[in-house]
C-alpha positions as CSV (number, residue, x, y, z in Angstrom):
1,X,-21.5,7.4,24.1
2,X,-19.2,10.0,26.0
3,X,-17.2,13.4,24.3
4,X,-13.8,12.3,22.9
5,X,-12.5,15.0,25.8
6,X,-13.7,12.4,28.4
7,X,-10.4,9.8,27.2
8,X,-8.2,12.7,25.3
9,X,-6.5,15.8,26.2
10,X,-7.4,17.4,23.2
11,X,-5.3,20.5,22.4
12,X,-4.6,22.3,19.2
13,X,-0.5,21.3,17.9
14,X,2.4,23.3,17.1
15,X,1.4,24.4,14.0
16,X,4.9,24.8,12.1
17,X,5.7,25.5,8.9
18,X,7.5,23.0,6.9
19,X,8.9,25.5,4.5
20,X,10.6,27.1,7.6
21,X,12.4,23.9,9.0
22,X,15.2,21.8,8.4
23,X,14.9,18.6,6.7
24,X,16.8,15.7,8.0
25,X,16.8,12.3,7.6
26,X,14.5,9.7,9.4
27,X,17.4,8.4,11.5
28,X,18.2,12.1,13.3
29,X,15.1,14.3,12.2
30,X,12.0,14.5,14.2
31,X,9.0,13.3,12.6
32,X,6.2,16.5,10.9
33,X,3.1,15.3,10.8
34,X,0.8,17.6,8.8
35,X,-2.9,16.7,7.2
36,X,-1.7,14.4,5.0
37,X,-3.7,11.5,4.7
38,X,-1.1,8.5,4.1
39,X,1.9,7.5,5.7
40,X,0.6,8.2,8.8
41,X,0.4,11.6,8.3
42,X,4.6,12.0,8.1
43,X,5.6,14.8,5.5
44,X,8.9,14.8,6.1
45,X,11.8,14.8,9.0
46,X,13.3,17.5,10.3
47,X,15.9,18.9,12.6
48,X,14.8,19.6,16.4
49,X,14.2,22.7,17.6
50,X,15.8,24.2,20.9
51,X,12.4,26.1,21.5
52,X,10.2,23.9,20.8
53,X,8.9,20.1,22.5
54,X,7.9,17.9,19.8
55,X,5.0,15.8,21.2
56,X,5.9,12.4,22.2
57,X,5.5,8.8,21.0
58,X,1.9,7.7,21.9
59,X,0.1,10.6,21.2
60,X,-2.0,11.1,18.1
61,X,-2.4,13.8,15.5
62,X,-5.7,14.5,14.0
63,X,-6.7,16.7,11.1
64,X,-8.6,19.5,11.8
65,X,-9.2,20.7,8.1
66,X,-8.7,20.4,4.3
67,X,-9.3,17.1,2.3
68,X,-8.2,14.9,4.7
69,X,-10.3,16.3,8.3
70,X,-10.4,14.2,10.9
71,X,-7.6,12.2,9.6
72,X,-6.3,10.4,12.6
73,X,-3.0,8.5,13.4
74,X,-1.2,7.2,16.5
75,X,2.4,8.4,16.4
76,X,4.8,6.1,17.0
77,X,8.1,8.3,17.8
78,X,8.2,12.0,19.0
79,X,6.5,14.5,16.3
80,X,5.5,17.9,15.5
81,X,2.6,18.6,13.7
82,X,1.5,21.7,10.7
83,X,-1.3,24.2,10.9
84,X,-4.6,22.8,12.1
85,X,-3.2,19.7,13.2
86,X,-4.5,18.9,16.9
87,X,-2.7,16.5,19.5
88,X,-4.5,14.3,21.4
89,X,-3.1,12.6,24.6
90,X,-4.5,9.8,26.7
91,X,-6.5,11.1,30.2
92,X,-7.2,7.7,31.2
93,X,-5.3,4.3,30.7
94,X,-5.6,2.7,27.1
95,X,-3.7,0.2,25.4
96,X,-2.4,0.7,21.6
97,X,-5.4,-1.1,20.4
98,X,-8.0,0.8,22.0
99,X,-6.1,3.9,21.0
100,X,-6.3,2.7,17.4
101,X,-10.5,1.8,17.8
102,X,-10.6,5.2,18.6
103,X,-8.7,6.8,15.9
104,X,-11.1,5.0,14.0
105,X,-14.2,6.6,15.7
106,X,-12.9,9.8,15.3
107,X,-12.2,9.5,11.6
108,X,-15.6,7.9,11.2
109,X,-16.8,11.6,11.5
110,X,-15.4,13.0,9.0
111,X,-18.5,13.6,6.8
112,X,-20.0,16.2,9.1
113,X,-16.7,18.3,8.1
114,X,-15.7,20.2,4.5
115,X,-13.2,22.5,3.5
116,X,-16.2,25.2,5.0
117,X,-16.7,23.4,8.5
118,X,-13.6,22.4,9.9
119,X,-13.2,20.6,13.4
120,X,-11.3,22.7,15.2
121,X,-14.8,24.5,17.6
122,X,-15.9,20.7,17.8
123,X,-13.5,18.1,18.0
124,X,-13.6,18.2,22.0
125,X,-17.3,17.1,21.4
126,X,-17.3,14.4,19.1
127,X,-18.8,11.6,20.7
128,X,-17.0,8.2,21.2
129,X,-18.0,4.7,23.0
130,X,-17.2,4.8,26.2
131,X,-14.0,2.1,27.7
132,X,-17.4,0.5,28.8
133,X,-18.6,0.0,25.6
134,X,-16.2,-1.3,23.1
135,X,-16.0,-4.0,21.2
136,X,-14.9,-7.2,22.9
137,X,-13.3,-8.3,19.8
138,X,-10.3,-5.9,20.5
139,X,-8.6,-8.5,22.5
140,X,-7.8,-10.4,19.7
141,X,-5.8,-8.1,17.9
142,X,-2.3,-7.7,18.3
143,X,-0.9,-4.9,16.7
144,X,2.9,-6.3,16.8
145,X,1.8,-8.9,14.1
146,X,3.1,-6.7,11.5
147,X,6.4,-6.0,13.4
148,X,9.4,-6.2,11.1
149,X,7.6,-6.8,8.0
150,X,9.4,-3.8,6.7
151,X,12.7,-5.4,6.9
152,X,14.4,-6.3,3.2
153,X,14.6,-9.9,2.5
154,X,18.6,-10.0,1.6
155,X,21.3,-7.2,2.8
156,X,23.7,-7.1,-0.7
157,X,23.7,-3.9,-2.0
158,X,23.4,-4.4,-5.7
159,X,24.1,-1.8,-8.6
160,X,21.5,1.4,-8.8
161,X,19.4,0.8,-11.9
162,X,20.9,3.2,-14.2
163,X,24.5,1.9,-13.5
164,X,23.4,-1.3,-15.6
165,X,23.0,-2.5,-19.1
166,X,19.5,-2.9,-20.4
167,X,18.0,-4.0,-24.0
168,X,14.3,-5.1,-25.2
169,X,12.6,-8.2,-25.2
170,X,9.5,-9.3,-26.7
171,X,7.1,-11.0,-24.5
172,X,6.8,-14.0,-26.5
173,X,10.7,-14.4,-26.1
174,X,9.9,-14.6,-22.3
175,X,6.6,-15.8,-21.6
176,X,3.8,-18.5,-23.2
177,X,1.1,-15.9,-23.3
178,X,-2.5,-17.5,-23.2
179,X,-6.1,-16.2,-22.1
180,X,-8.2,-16.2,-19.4
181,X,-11.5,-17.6,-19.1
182,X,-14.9,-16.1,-18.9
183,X,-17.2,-16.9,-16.2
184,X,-20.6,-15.0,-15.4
185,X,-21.4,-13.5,-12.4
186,X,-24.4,-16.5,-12.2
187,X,-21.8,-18.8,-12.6
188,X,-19.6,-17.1,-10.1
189,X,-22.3,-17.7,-7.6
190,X,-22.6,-21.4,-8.7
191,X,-19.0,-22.0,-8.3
192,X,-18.0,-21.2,-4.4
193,X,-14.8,-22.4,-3.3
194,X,-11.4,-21.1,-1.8
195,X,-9.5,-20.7,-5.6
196,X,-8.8,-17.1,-6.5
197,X,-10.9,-16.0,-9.5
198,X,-8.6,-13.0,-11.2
199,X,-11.0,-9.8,-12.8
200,X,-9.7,-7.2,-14.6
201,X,-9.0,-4.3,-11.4
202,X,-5.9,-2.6,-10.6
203,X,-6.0,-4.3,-6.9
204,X,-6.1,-7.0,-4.1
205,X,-3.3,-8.6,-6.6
206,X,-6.6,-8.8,-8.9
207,X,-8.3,-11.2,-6.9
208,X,-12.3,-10.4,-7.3
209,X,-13.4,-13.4,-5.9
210,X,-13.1,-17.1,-5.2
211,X,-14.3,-20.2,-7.1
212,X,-14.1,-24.4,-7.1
213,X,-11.7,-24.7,-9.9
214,X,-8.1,-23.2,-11.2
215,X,-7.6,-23.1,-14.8
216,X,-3.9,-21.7,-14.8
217,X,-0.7,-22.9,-12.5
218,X,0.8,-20.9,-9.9
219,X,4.3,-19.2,-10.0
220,X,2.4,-17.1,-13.7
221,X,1.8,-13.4,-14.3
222,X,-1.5,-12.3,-14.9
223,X,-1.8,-8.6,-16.9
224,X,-5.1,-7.3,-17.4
225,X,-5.7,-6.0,-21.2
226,X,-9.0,-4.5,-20.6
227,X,-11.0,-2.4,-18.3
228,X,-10.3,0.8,-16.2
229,X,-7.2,-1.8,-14.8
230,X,-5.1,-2.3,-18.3
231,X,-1.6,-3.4,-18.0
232,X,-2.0,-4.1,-14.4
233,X,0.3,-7.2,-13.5
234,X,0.1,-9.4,-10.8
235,X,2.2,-12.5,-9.5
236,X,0.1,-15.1,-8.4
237,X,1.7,-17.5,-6.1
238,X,-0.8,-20.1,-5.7
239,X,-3.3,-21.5,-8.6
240,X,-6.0,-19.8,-10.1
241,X,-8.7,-18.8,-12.4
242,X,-8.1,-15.5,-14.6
243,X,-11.2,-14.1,-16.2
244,X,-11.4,-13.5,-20.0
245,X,-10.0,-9.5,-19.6
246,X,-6.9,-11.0,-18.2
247,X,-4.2,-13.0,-20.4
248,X,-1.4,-15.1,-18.3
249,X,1.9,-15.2,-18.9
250,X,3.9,-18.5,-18.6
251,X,7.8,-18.1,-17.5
252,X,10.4,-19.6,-20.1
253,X,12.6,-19.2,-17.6
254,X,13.0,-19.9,-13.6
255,X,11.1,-17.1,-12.2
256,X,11.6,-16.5,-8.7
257,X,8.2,-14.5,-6.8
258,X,11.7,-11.7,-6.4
259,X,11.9,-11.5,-10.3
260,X,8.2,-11.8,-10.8
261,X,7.6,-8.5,-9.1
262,X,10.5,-6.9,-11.0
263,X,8.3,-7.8,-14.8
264,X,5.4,-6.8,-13.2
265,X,6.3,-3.6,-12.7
266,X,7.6,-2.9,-15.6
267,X,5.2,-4.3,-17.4
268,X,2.6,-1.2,-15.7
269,X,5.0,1.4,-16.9
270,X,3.5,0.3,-20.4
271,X,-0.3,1.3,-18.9
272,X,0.0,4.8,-20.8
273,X,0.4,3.1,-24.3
274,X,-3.4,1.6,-23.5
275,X,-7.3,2.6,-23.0
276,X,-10.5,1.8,-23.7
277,X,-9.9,1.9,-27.7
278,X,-6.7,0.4,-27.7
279,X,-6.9,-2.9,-25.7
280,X,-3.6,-4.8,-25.0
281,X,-5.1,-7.8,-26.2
282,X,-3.4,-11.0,-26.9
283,X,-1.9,-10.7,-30.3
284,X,-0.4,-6.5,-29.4
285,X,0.8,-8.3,-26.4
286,X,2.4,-11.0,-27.7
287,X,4.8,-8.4,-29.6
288,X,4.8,-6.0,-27.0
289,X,8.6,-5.7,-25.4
290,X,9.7,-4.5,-22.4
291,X,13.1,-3.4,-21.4
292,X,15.3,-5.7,-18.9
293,X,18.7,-5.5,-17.8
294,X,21.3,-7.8,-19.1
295,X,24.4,-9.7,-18.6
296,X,27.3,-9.2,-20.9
297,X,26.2,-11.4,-23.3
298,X,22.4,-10.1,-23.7
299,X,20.9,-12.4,-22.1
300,X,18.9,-11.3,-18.8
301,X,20.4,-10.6,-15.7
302,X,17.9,-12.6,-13.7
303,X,20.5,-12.9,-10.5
304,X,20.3,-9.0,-10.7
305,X,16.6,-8.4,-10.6
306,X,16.2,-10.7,-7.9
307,X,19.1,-9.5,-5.7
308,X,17.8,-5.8,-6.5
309,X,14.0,-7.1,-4.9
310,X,15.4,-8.6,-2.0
311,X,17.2,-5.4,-1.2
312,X,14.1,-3.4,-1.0
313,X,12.1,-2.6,2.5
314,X,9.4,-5.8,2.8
315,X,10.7,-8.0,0.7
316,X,11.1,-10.3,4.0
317,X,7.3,-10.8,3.0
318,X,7.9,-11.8,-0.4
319,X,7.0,-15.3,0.2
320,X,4.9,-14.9,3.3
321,X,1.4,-16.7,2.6
């Protein structure tokens, strides 16, 4: 192990205030990274400054304080960074995967650090494997996988949600509703296989686990009614087994994976109607409605909601597997 000073130029940032810069939009504005943990740190965009040299693409910003110390990212365009944000620059030759390993070493350390000890005395120090030492599975990683998966699916432009008509249907007008299936976590164990087994969570498109057997057809909805995860939806594109806290819904109609999505997330915007003593179980399901936009006649605009998916960044990966 050698001092993360031995790879990096580590140096404390700019430290702007966002409050006293210009916001501009991504296409002009220079990326602010601040301490934010997500979204690799960006807060916003802003306008260049004459006086001062935003760092440049390739160099990383690391958090040197509050709830997200030690939060590291590589920047991918030029950037300025907020109070106690550091910037730390390659010293020796590294490609973008190495860079990433360590941006993962250095966040690693975060729970020596508080809101009372930040890591602005000690950064320099922080030890790090040496290019000697890492992991020979780095070669087999390429971080342009990913490339593009950002792009929208379809470039139509359709109408902005509130420019369209909508009305209510019930949930029995759309979908055969029917249960899932319970299976114990010994029978779990007994059943290995490749087949998703659905729980009752709010992620990983509710996949808990895998099993031998599917019990409901792909191209369905699964919405959880019980558990900290109520009136989570999920499209499941391939066959499954949903457990008993999870009811599927069966299209009426020709669902597309675009206008799957679109229910789904309208069917979460009924999570605050649910808890722990009101359970969306079958039957309150069944009558629950949800509102959709619609064609002239009533009926659902299903051309819309799939046209309005497509336009929206990643849908390219929509039917990616």
């Amino acid at each position: 192990m050698i001092a993360l000073s031995s790879i990096f130029d580590v140096r404390y940032g700019h430290s702007l205030e966002l409050n006293a810069l210009r916001v501009a939009s991504r296409d002009s504005g220079v990326a602010f990274v601040s301490r934010k943990m997500g979204d690799n740190g960006i807060s916003a965009f802003v306008e260049r400054l004459v006086d001062v040299e935003p760092a440049p693409a390739g160099d990383i910003s690391c958090a040197l304080g509050g709830n997200g110390v030690l939060t590291t990212h590589l920047q991918e365009q030029p950037f300025y960074v907020g109070r106690d944000v550091a910037i730390l620059r390659p010293i020796v030759p590294l490609s973008a995967v190495q860079i990433l390993f360590y941006c993962f070493c250095v966040r690693s350390n975060r729970f020596r650090y508080s809101y009372g000890r930040q890591a602005n005395r000690t950064l320099k120090s922080l030890l790090v494997p040496s290019l000697d030492n890492l992991p020979g599975w780095l070669a087999e990683y390429d971080v342009e996988m990913f490339t593009g998966s950002d792009l929208a699916k379809s470039t139509k432009s359709p109408s902005a949600l509130g420019e369209v008509r909508w009305r209510p249907f019930a949930l029995r007008e759309l979908f055969e509703l029917r249960k899932g299936k319970r299976l114990t976590k010994a029978q779990l164990k007994g059943r290995p296989g490749s087949i998703p087994f659905i729980g009752a969570i709010d992620s990983n498109n509710g996949v808990t686990g895998f099993v031998n057997a599917a019990i409901h057809e792909a191209g369905t909805l699964t919405v959880n009614y019980n558990g900290a995860g109520v009136a989570d939806a999920f499209y499941q594109a391939s066959a499954y087994w949903a457990s008993d806290d999870v009811n599927v819904l069966y299209p009426k109609f020709a669902m597309t994976p675009a206008i799957a999505l679109f229910i789904a997330t309208l069917i979460r915007k009924e999570k605050y109607r649910f808890n722990y003593g009101r359970k969306w179980h079958l039957e309150r399901m069944t009558e629950s409605e949800i509102q959709l936009p619609v064609l002239a006649d009533g009926s659902p605009d299903w051309t819309y909601m799939n046209q309005l998916v497509e336009s929206l960044p990643f849908s390219s990966q929509i039917d990616a597997r």
